[in-house]
C-alpha positions as CSV (number, residue, x, y, z in Angstrom):
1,X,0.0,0.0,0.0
2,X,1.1,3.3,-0.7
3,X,0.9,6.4,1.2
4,X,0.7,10.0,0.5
5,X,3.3,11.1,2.8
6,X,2.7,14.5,1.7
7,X,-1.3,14.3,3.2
8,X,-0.8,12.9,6.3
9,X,2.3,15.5,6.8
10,X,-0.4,18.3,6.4
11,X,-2.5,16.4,8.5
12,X,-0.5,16.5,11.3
13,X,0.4,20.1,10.8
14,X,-3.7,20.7,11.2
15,X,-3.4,18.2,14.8
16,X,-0.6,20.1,15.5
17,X,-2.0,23.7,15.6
18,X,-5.2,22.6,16.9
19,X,-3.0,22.0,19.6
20,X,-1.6,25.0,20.0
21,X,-4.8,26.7,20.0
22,X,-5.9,24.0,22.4
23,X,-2.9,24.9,24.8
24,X,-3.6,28.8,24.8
25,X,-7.2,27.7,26.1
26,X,-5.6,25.9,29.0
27,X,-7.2,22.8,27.7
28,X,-5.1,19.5,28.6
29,X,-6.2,17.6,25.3
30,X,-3.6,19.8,23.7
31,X,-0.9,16.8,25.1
32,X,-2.7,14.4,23.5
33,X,-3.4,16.0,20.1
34,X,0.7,17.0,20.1
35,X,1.6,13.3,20.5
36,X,-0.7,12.5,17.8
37,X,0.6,14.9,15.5
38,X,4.2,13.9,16.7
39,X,3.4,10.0,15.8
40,X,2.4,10.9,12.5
41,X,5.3,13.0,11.3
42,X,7.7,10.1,12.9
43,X,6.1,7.9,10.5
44,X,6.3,10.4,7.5
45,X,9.9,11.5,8.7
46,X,10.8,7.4,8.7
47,X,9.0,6.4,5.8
48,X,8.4,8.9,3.8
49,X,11.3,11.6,3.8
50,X,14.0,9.5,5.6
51,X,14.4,12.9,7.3
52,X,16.4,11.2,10.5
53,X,17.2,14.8,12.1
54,X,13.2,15.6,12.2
55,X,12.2,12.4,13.7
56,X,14.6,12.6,16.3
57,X,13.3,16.2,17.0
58,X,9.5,15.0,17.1
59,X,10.8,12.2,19.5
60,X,12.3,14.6,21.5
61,X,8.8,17.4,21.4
62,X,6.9,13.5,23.0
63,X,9.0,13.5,25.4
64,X,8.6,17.1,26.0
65,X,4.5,16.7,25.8
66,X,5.0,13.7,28.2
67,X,7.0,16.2,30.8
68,X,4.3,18.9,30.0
69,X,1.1,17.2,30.3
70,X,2.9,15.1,33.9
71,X,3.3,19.0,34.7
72,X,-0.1,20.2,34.6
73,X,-1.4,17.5,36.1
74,X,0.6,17.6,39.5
75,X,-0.2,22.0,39.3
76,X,-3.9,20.8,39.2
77,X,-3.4,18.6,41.8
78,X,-1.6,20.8,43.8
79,X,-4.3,23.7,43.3
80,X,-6.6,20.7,44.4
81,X,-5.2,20.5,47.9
82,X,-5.0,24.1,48.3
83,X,-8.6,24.4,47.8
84,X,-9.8,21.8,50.0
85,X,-7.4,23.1,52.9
C-alpha cells in the first residue's frame, strides 16, 4: 500500500496547531493531540522523507509533551489540595 506522505504530513500540521490553539485555552487535550501529531510526522519522517534529524526532534517534542502534560497534572493537583485546605 502506498501512502501519501505528503497528506498525512499536512494532517498532522492541522493536529498540531489545533494543539496549539488547544494549549492557549488551558485545555489538557492539547498533550494528546501534540503526540498524535508527533506520531504521525515520525512515520512520514521514517517512511516517507527519511528525514532522520526531524524524527529525532518529534521524539524529543513527546517526550517534551509527556513532561508537560505530567506538569499540569501535579499543578492541578496541587491547586486541588490548596482548595480543600
Amino acid at each position: 500500500m502506498a501512502y501519501n506522505w505528503t497528506i498525512i504530513s499536512w494532517v498532522a500540521i492541522i493536529i498540531a496547531i489545533i494543539a496549539y490553539i488547544f494549549n492557549i485555552k488551558k485545555n489538557k487535550s492539547c498533550f494528546v493531540l501534540w503526540e498524535i501529531a508527533a506520531v504521525l510526522l515520525i512515520l512520514v519522517n521514517l517512511f516517507g522523507t527519511h528525514d532522520y534529524a526531524q524524527m529525532t526532534l518529534n521524539i524529543v517534542y513527546m517526550g517534551f509533551n509527556a513532561c508537560g502534560w505530567l506538569k499540569w497534572r501535579k499543578d492541578e493537583l496541587e491547586d486541588d489540595d490548596l482548595m480543600g485546605d
